[in-house]
N, CA, C and O atoms as CSV, one atom per row, in Angstrom:
chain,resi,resn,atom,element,x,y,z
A,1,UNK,N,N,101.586,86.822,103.080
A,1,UNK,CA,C,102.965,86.867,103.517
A,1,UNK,C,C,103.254,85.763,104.520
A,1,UNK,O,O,104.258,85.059,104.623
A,2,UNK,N,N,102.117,85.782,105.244
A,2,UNK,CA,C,102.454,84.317,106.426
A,2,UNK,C,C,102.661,82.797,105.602
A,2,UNK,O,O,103.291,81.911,106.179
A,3,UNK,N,N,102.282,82.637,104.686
A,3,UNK,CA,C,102.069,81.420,104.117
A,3,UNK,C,C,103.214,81.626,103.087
A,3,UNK,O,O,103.353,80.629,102.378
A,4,UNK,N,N,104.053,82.614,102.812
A,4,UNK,CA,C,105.094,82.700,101.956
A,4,UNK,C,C,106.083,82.310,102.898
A,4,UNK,O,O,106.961,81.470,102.698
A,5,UNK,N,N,105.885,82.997,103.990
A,5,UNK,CA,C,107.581,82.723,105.548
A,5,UNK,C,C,107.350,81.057,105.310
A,5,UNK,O,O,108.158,80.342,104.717
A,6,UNK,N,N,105.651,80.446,106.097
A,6,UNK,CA,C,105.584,78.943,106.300
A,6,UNK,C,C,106.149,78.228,105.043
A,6,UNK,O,O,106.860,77.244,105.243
A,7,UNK,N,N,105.904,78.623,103.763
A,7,UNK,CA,C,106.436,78.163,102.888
A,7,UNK,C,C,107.760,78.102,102.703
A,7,UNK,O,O,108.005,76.919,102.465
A,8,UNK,N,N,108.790,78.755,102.681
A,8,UNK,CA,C,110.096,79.129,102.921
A,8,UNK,C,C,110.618,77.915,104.041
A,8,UNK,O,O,111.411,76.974,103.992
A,9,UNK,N,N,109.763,78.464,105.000
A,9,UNK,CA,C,110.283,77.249,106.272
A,9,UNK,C,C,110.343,75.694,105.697
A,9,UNK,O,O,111.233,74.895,105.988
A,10,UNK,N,N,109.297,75.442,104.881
A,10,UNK,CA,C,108.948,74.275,104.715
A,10,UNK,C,C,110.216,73.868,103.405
A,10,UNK,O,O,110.268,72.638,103.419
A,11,UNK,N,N,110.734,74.144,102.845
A,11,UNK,CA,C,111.097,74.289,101.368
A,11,UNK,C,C,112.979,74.239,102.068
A,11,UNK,O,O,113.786,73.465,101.552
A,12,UNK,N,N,113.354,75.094,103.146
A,12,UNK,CA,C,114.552,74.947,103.910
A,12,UNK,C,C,114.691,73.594,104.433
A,12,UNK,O,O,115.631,72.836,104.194
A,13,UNK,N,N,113.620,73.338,105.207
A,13,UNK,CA,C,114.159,71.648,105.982
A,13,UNK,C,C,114.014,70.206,104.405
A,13,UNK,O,O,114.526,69.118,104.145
A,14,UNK,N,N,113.168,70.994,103.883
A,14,UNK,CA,C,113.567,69.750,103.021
A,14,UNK,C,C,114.597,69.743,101.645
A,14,UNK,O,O,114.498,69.202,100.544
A,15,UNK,N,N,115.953,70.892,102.469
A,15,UNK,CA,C,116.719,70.825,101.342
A,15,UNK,C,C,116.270,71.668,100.147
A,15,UNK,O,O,117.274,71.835,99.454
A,16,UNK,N,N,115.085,72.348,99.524
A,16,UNK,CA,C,115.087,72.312,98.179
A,16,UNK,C,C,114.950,74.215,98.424
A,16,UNK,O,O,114.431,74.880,97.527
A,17,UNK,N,N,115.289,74.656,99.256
A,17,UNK,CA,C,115.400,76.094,99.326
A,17,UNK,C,C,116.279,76.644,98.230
A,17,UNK,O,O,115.971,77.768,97.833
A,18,UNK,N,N,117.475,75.967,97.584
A,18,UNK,CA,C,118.315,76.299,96.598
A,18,UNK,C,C,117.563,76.494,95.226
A,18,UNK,O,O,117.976,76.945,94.158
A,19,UNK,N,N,116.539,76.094,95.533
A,19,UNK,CA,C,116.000,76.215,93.679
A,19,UNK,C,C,114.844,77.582,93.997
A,19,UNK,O,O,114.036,77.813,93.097
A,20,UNK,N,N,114.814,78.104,94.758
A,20,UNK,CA,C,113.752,79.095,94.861
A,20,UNK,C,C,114.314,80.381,95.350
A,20,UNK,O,O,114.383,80.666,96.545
A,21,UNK,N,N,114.861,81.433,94.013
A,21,UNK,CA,C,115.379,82.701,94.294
A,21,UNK,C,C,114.609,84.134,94.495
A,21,UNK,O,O,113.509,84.046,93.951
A,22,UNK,N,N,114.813,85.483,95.116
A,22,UNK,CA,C,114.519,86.416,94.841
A,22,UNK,C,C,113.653,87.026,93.796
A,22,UNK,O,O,112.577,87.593,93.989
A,23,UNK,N,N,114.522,86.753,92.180
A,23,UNK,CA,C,113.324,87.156,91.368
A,23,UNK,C,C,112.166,85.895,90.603
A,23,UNK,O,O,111.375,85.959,89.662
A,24,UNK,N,N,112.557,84.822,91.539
A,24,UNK,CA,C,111.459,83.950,91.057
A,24,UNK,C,C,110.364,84.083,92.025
A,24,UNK,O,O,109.208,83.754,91.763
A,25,UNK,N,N,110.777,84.614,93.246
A,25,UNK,CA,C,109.408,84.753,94.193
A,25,UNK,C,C,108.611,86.608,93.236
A,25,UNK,O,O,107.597,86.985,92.650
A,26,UNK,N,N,109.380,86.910,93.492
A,26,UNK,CA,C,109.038,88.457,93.296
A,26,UNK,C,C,107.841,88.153,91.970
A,26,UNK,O,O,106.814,88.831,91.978
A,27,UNK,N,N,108.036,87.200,90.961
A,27,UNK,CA,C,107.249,86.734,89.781
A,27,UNK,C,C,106.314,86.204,90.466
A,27,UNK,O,O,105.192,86.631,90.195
A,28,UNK,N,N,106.371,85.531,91.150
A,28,UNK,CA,C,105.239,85.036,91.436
A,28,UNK,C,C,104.313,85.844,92.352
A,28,UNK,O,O,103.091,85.836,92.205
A,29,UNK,N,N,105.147,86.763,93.604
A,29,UNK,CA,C,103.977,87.595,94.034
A,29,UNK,C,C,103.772,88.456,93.548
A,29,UNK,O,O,102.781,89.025,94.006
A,30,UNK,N,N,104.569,89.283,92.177
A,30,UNK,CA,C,103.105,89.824,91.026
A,30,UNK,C,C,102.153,89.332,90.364
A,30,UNK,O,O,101.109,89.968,90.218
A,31,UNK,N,N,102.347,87.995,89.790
A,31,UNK,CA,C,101.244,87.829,89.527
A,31,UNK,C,C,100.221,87.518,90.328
A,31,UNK,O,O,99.157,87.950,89.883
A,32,UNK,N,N,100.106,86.799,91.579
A,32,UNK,CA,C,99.464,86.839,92.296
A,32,UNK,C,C,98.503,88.121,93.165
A,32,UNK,O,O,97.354,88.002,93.592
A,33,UNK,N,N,99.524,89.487,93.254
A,33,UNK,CA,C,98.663,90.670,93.433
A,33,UNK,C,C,97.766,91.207,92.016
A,33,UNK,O,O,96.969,92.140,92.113
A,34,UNK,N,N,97.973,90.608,90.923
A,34,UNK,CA,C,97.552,91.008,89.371
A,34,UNK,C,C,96.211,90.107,89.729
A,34,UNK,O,O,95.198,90.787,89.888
A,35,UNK,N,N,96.087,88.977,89.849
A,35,UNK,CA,C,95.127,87.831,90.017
A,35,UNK,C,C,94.145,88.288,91.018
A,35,UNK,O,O,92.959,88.447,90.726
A,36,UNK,N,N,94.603,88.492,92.144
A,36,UNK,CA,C,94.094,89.835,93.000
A,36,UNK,C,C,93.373,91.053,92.923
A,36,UNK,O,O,92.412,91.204,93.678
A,37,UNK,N,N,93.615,91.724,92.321
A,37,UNK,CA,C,93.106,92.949,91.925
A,37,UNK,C,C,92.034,92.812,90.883
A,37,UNK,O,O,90.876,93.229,90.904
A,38,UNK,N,N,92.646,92.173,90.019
A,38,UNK,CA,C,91.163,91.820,88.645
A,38,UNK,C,C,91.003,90.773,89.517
A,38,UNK,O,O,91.666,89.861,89.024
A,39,UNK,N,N,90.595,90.461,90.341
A,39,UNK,CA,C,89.029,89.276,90.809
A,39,UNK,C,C,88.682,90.510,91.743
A,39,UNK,O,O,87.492,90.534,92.057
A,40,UNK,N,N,89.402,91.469,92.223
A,40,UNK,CA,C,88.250,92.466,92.967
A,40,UNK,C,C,87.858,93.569,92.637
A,40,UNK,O,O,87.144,94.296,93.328
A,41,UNK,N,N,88.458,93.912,91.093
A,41,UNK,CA,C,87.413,94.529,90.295
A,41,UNK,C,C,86.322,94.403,89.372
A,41,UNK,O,O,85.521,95.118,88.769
A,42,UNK,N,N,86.701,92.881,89.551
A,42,UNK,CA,C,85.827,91.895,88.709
A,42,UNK,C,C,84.518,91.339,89.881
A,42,UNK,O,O,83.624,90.708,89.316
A,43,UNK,N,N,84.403,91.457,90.889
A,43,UNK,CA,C,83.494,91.908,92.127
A,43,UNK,C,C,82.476,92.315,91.842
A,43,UNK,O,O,81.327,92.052,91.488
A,44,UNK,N,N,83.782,93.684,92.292
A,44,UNK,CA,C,82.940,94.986,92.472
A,44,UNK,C,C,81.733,95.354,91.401
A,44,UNK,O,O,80.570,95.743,91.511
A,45,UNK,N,N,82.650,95.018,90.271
A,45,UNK,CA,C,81.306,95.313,88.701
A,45,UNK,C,C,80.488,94.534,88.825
A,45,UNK,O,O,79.364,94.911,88.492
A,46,UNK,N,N,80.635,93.058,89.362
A,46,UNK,CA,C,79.462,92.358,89.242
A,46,UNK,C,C,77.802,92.735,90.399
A,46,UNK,O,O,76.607,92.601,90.135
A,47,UNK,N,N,78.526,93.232,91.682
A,47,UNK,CA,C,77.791,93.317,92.197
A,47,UNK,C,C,77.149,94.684,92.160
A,47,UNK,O,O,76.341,95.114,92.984
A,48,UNK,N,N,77.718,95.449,90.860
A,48,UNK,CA,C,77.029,96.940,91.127
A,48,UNK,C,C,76.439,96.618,90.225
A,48,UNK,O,O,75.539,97.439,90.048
A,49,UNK,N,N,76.408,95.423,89.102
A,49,UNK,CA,C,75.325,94.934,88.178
A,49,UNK,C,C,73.922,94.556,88.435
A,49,UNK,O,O,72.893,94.768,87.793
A,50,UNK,N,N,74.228,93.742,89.899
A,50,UNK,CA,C,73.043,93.011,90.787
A,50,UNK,C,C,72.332,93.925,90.968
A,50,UNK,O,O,71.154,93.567,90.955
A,51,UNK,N,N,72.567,95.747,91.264
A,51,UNK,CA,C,71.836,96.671,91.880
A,51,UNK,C,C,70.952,96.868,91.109
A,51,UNK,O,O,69.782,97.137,91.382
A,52,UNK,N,N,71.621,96.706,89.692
A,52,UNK,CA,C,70.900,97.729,88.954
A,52,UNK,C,C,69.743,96.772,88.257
A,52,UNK,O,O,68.868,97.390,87.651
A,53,UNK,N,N,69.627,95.037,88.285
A,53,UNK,CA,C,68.630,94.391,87.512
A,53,UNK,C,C,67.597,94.575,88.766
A,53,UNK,O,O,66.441,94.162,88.679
């Protein structure tokens, strides 16, 4: 979320805040919590694999 505000900030002073709406962020921070979640269930299995060789 901090790097979404800094981003925002950054994207306002240089003018181009108009091209970046509501449901285009909202797309992007689902997929990003999706990308998220399968790499940390994709982890978790690996390392309960390690236990078991």
């Amino acid at each position: 979320m901090i790097c979404g505000a800094l981003l925002s900030q950054i994207l306002k002073r240089l003018g181009l805040a108009d091209y970046i709406d509501r449901p285009t962020i909202s797309r992007i921070a689902g997929v990003a919590l999706d990308f998220l979640v399968c790499s940390a269930i994709a982890i978790t299995l690996f390392q309960k694999s390690l236990h078991c060789i």
